[in-house]
C-alpha positions in Angstrom: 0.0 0.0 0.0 1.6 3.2 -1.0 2.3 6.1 1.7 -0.5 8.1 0.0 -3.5 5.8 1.0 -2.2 5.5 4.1 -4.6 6.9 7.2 -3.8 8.4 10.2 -5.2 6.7 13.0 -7.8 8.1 15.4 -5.9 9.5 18.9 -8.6 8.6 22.2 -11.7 10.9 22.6 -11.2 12.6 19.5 -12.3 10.0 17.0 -15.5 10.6 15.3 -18.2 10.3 18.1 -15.9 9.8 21.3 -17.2 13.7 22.5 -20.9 12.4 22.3 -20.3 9.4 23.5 -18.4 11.5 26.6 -21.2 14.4 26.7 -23.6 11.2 27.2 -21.2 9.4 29.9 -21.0 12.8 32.2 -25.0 13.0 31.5 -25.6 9.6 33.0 -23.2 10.6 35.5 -25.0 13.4 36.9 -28.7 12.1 36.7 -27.7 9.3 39.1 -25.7 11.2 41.3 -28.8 13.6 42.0 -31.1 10.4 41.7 -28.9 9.0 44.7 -28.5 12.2 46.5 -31.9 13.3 46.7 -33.2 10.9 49.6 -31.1 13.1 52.0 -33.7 15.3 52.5 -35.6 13.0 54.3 -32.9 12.7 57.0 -34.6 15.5 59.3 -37.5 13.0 59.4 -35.4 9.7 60.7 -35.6 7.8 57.2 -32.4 6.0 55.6 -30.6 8.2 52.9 -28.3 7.5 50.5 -25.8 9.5 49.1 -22.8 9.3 46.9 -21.0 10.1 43.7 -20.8 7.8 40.8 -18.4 7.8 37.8 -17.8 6.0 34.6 -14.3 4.7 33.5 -14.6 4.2 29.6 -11.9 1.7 27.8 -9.8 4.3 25.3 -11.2 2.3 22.5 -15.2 2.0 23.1 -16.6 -1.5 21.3 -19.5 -2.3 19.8 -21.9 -5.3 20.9 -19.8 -8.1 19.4 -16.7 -6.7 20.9 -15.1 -5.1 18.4 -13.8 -1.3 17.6 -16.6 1.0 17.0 -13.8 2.9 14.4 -10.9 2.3 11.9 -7.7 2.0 13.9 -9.0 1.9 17.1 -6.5 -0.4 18.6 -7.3 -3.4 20.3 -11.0 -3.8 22.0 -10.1 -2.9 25.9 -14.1 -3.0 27.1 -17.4 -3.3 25.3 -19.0 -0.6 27.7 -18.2 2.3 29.8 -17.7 1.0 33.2 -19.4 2.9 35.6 -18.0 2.6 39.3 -20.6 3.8 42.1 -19.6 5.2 45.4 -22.5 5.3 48.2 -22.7 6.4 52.0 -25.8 5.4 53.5 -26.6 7.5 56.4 -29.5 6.0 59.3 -31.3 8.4 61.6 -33.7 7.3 64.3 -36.8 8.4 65.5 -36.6 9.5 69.2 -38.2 7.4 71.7 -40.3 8.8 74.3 -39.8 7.2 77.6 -42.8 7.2 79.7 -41.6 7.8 83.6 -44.1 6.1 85.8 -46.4 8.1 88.0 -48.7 5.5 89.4 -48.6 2.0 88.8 -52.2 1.2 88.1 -55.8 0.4 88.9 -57.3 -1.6 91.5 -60.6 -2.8 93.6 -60.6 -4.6 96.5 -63.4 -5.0 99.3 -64.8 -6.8 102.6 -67.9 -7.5 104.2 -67.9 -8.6 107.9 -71.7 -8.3 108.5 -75.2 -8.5 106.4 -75.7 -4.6 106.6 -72.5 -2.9 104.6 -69.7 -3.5 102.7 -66.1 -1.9 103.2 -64.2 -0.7 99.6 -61.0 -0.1 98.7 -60.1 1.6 95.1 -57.4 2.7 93.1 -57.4 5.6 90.4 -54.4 6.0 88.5 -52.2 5.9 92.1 -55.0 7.3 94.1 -56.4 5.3 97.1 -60.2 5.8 98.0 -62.4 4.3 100.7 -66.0 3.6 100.4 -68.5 1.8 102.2 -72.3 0.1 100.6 -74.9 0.0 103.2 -77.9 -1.8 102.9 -76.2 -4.8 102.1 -78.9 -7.2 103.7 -81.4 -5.1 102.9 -80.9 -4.4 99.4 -77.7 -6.7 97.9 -77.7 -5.0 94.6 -77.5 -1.8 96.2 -74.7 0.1 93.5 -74.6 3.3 96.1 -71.0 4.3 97.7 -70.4 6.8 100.5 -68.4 7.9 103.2 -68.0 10.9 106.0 -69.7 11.0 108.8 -72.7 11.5 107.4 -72.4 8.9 105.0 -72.2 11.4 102.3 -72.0 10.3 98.6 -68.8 9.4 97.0 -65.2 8.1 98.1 -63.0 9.3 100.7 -59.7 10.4 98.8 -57.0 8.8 101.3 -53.9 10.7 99.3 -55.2 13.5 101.6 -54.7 11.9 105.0 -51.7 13.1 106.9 -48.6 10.7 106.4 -49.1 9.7 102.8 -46.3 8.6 101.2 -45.4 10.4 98.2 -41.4 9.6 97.2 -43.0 6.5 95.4 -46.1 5.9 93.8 -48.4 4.1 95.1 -49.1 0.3 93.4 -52.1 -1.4 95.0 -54.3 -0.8 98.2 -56.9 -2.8 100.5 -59.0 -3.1 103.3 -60.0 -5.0 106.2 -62.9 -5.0 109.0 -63.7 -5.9 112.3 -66.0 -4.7 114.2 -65.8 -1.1 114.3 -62.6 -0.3 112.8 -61.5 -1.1 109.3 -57.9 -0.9 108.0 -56.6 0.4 104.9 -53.1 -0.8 103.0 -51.1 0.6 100.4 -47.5 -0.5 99.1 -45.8 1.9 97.0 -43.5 1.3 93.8 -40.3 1.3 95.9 -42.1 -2.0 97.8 -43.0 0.0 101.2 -46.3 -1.0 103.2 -48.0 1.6 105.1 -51.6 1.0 107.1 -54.4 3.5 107.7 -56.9 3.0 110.9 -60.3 3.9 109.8 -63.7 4.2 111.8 -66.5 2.1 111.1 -69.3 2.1 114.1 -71.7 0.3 111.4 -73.5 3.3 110.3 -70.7 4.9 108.6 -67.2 5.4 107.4 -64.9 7.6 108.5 -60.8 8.1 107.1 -59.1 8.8 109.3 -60.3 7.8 112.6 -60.9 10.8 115.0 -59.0 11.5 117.7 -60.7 9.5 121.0 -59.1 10.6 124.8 -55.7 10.2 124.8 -55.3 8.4 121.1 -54.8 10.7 118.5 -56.3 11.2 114.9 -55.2 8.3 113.2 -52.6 9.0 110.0 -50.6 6.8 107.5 -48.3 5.1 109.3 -45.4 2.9 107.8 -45.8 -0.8 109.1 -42.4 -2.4 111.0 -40.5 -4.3 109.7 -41.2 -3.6 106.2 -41.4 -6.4 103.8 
């Protein structure tokens, strides 16, 4: 072949094409990178994000699908496609947990009967102890009616109010006992401590706390010994 038909060959990214085929590559490029990056947004709200950077390394020959050079003189085939290499942080932000901190430990009922005419109640309201007392009992068994006082008022007595209450703990559970004419209320706090409450019941009515008779004083909450 004489020197006149001879062609120059291509050089790299100049041959016919290559500066499409790059214009295309940094296209690709930048639609995933903004594809990947956008999640982040949705940090703030404790989602998973992703983002990165990716980039394509091209062989200095490009190929065609049956692995040959797309132009005359384009050296030997290196890689049929542009290779794209994809670098990606994940970044993982949790929701905060509330932690609830206990202020009572509950609800509870508890009650005893120790003659036909009324019945002695104990109740518990979100760490609030109550006495009540049903008369009629004999009389009238489905009698729904509570009260307490001295006068057998309507309603519960609230036994938070009494003087010796506990409150560094609150309080978990409460009952009652009666004999005769005195019933006894019980409470145990959170922290596991047992305190007892002397109540008057003369078997016409209910009375927290027990009033002060000669030389004993108004009863209070007092914490029982040993504790448990």
């Amino acid at each position: 072949m004489s020197p006149e038909r001879m062609r120059a060959p291509w050089q790299g990214p100049a041959a016919p094409g290559g500066a499409d085929r790059v214009r295309r590559l940094a296209a690709i490029a930048t639609a995933v990178t903004v594809a990947v990056a956008t999640p982040a947004v949705a940090v703030a709200a404790g989602m998973t994000s992703r983002t990165g950077a990716t980039t394509y390394t091209a062989g200095p020959h490009p190929c065609d699908e049956h692995g040959k050079p797309r132009h005359r003189g384009g050296g030997d085939c290196e890689t049929k496609h542009p290779t794209p290499t994809v670098t990606v942080t994940e970044t993982v932000t949790q929701t905060a947990t509330a932690t609830a901190t206990a202020t009572a430990c509950g609800t509870g009922v508890d009650s005893t009967q120790p003659n036909g005419m009324e019945q002695f109640l104990a109740a518990l309201v979100n760490g609030t102890p109550f006495a009540g007392r049903r008369p009629n009992i004999n009389a009238t068994p489905d009698n729904p009616n509570i009260v307490s006082g001295p006068a057998n008022t309507p309603g519960w007595t609230d036994l938070s109010t009494i003087t010796g209450y506990p409150t560094d703990s609150p309080v978990c559970d409460v009952s009652v006992d009666a004999n005769g004419s005195d019933a006894f209320y019980k409470i145990i706090t959170q922290g596991g401590s047992v305190y007892t409450l002397h109540c008057a019941a003369n078997g016409t009515a209910l009375v927290c706390p027990a009033p002060a008779q000669g030389n004993v004083p108004q009863s209070r909450w007092t914490a029982v010994s040993p504790q448990p």
